[in-house]
N, C-alpha and C positions, 0 to 999 in steps of 0.2 A: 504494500500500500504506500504509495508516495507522500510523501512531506511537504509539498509545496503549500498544500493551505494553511499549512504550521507556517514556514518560511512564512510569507505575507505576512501572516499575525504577527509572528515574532518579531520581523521589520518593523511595522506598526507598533507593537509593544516597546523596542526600542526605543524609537522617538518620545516616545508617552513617557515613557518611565528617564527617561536622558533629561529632559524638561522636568519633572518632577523635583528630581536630584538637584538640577539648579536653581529652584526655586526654595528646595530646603539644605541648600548647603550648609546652612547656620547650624543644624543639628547634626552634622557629620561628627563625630566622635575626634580627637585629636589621640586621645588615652587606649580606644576602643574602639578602630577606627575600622576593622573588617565585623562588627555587629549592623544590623537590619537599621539601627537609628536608636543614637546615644545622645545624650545632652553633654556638652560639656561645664563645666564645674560653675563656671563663671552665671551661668543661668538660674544654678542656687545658690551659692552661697561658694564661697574660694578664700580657706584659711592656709595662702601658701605665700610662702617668702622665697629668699632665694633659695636657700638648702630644704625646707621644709615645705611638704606637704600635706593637708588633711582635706580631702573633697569628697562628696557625693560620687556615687556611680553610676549607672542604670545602662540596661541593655536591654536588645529587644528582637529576638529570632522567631519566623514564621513558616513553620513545616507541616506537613502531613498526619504526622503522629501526634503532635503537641499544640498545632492550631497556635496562636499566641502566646509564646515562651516571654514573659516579662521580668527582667529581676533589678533588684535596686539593692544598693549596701554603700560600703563605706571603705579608701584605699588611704594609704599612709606611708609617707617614707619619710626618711631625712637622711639627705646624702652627707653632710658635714661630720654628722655623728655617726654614720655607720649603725644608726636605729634599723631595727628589724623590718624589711615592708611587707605590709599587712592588707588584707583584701578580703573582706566580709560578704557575700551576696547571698541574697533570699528571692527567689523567683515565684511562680505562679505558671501553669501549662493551663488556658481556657478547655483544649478538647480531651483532656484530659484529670480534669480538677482535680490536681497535686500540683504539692509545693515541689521547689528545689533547691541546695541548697551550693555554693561553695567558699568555703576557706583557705585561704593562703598564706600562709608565714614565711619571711625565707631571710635569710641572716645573713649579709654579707661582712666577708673578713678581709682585713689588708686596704679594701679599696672596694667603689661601688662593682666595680668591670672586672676583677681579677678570681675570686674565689665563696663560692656562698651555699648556705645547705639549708635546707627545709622540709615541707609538707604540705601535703594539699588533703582538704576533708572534702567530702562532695559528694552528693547524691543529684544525678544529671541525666540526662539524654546525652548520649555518647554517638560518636562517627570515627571512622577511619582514618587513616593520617592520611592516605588516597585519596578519599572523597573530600576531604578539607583541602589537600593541592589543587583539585582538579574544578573546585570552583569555589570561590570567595563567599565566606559569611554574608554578605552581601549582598552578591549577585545571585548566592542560591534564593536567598530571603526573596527576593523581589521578583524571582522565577514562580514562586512559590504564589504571593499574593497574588500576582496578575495574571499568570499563563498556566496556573494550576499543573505545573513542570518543576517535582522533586527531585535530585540529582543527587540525594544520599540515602544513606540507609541508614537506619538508627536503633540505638539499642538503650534497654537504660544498665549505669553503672551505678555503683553505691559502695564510697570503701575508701581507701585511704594511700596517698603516694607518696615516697619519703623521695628524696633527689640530693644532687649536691649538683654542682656544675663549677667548669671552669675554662675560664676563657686565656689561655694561654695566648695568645696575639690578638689584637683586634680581628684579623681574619678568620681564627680558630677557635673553637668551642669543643666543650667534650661534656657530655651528658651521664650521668648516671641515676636510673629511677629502680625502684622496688615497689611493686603497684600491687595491692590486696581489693578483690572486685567482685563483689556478688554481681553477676548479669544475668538480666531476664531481657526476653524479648517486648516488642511493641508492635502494635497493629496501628495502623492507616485506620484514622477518624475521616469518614466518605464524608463527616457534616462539615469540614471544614473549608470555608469561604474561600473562593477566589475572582478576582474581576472578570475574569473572562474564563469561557470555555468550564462553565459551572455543572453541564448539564454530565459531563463525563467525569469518567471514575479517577480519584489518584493511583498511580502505583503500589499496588501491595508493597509492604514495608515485610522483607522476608523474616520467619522466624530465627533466633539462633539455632545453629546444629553444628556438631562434629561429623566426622568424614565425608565424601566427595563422592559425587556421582550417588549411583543408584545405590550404595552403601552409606549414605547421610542421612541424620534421622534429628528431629528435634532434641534440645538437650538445652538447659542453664545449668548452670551451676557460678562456684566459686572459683577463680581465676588469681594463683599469685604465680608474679614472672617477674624477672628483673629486662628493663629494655638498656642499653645504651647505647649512645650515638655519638658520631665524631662531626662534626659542621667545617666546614672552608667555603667562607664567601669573601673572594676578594675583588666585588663585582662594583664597578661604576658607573650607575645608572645612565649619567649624565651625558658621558665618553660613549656609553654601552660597547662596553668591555671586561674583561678579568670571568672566573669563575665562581662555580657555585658546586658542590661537593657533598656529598652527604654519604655515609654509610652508618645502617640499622642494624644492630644485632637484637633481637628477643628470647627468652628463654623463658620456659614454664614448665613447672610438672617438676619431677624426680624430686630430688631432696627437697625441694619446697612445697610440695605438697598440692593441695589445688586438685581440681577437678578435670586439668586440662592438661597435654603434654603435648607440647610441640616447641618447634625451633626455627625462626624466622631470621632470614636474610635478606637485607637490600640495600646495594647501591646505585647511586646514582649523581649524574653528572653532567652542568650545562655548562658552554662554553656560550659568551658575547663577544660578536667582532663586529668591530667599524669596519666595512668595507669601502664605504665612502662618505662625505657630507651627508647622503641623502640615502644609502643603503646601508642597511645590516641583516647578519643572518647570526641564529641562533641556534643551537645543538646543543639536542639532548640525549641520555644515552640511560637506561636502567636495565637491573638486573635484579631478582629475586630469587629463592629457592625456599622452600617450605620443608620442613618436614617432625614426622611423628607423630604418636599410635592414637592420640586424641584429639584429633588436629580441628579447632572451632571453625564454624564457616568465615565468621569476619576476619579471619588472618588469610582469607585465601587472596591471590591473586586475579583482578578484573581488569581485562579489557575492553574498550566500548564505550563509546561514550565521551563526556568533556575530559578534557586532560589526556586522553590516550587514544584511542581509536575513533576519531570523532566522524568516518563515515560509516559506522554500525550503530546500530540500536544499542541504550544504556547496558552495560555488562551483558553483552552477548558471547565472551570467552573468561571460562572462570578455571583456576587450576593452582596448585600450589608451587610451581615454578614459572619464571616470567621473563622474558626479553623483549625489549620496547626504544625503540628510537624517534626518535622527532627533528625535520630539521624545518626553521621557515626563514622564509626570506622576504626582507619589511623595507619598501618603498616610502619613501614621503612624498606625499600628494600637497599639490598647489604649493610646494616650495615652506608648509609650515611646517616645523620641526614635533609639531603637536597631531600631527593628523598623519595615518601611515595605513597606507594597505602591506597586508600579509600575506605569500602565497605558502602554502606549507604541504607538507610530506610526512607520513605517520606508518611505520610497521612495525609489527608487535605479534609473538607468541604466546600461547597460555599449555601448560601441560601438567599431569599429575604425578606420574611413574618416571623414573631415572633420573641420572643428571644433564642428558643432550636434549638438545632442543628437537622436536618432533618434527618439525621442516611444515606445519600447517603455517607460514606466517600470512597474515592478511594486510592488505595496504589500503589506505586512503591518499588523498588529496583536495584541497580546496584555497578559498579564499577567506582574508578576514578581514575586519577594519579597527581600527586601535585609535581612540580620541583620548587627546590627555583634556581631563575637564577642572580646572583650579578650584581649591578647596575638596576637594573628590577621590581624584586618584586618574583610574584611564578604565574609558569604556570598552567593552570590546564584544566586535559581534564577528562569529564565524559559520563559514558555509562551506561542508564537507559531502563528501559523498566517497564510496569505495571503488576501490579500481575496478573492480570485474562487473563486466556486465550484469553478471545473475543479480548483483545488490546492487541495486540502482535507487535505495531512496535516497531522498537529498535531507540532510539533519543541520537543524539551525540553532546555535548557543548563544545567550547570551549571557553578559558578566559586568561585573565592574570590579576593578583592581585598586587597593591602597598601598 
């Protein structure tokens, strides 16, 4: 079934929703800047000097499962003294009338940017570190109210993350968390409102389960795992140049006990090059690898969709190992350094058994447009489709980036 009467919408919805944004820039978050629409401090009350801060917070995300997620609390730092920063939030889900809750403490030593340890409490609606890349708090929010188009999957989490971190150079980071997680799954609330296109279904929000394929079966349980992670970004927006680097190790099950047993790998790696005044291209390259005897479905690997595969239907390739490339290549139109068409290129594997890649890879290509809008961040609409004939719909994203 072809997409173009989506395309048109989403065009149309673009516009609406690009004018929107400009007319409530005021409410753009500066603190909170990839949430649905945050106040900032200064609109209630602003107890901050130069080293010290004490403001208000509020956020405000709109999905499928939780219909209007609202939370307000209260954040604190003071960099002079090396005081604890602290983050209190108490939320509310309309379509599903429960609270939420989260707390932050975290201590830095030596210096605000060098070494610090803490804790997160939190009972939440949870997503994947995938589906948070692959599109903006944001731009999924406003997919969501207007185009009744969810682009995550969600689960609730309840439990407790201890961490430390340390930022050995401004470009490097190193992560260490130990995460204890009762999860239960969530169902798709069909009452919840959207501007357009009310009269059809949202996407089922899938159950949790363990194993793959036709050996997968519903399952919650309790989840403790240690994740860590190494960051290098020595990217120049400005220039659009330098890199960005990431590798994910997770681990769960055996000596820590939990309900769940598996071992997750991934990295991944972008390079930005100025090619000229007026061109740049962009490469991206990932890898994953899954494995063991309890393996949850949200660690699996998805293809499909924004962020990866964008001329297939949302997660049309799921599997617990993954190769995925990206490269595009970004024009400036009418000579403004704010306004760029993108032409891009996407192929990507998913597979369950071994470590070689199974040779199914699938390819797209398309077009995108990129508006930087002040006060905002950068819009961006793309228009994909797959190489092979047989998949020929045409799939329309839209986003906005901080």
């Amino acid at each position: 079934m072809t997409r173009l009467r989506f395309a048109a919408t989403a065009l149309a919805f673009a516009v609406l929703a690009t004018q929107t944004l400009l007319v409530t820039a005021a409410l753009a978050a500066d603190d909170v800047g990839n949430s649905f629409m945050s106040v900032t401090s200064s609109d209630f009350i602003d107890w901050c000097e130069d080293t010290m801060c004490l403001r208000p917070a509020q956020d405000f995300h709109y999905n499928r499962v939780d219909g209007i997620d609202y939370s307000i609390g209260i954040a604190y730092r003071n960099d002079e003294s090396l005081h604890p920063r602290v983050s209190a939030m108490r939320g509310w889900m309309s379509a599903r009338e429960e609270g939420t809750y989260q707390i932050e403490f975290e201590q830095p030593l030596h210096s605000q940017d060098s070494f610090s340890f803490g804790f997160q409490l939190y009972d939440k609606t949870a997503w994947s570190r995938e589906d948070a890349r692959a599109v903006s708090d944001f731009g999924n929010n406003l997919n969501a109210f207007f185009a009744r188009t969810d682009q995550r999957d969600y689960w609730r989490s309840k439990g407790v993350t201890v961490f430390v971190n340390l930022k050995a150079t401004p470009d490097l980071t190193f992560r260490l968390e130990h995460r204890d997680d009762d999860l239960s799954s969530l169902e798709t609330k069909q009452s919840v409102w959207s501007v357009f296109a009310r009269n059809e279904d949202w996407r089922e929000n899938p159950p949790l389960m363990v194993g793959t394929q036709s050996a997968a079966k519903p399952f919650e349980g309790r989840m403790k795992s240690f994740v860590g992670s190494v960051v290098y970004d020595s990217r120049n927006r400005y220039m659009h140049k330098g890199w960005l680097a990431e590798a994910v190790l997770e681990y769960s099950g055996g000596s820590l006990g939990g309900d769940y047993d598996f071992r997750r790998y991934v990295l991944e790696a972008t390079r930005l090059f100025r090619l000229s005044q007026s061109q740049t291209l962009d490469v991206t390259a990932s890898w994953g690898i899954g494995s063991g005897t309890f393996y949850p479905s949200h660690k699996l690997f998805y293809l499909g969709g924004p962020g990866s595969l964008r001329g297939y239907k949302q997660r049309s390739f799921v599997g617990k190992n993954m190769v995925f490339a990206r490269a595009e290549y970004g024009v400036q139109m009418f000579g403004d350094p704010d306004l760029k068409t993108v032409f891009f290129y996407d192929a990507g594997s998913v597979w369950d058994s071994g470590g070689d890649v199974d040779g199914s890879f699938k390819h797209d290509f398309g077009i995108g447009f990129r508006s930087d809008a002040p006060s905002i961040g950068s819009v961006g609409l793309d228009i994909a489709r797959a190489a092979t004939s047989e998949d020929s719909d045409i799939f329309v994203y839209f986003d906005v980036y901080f």
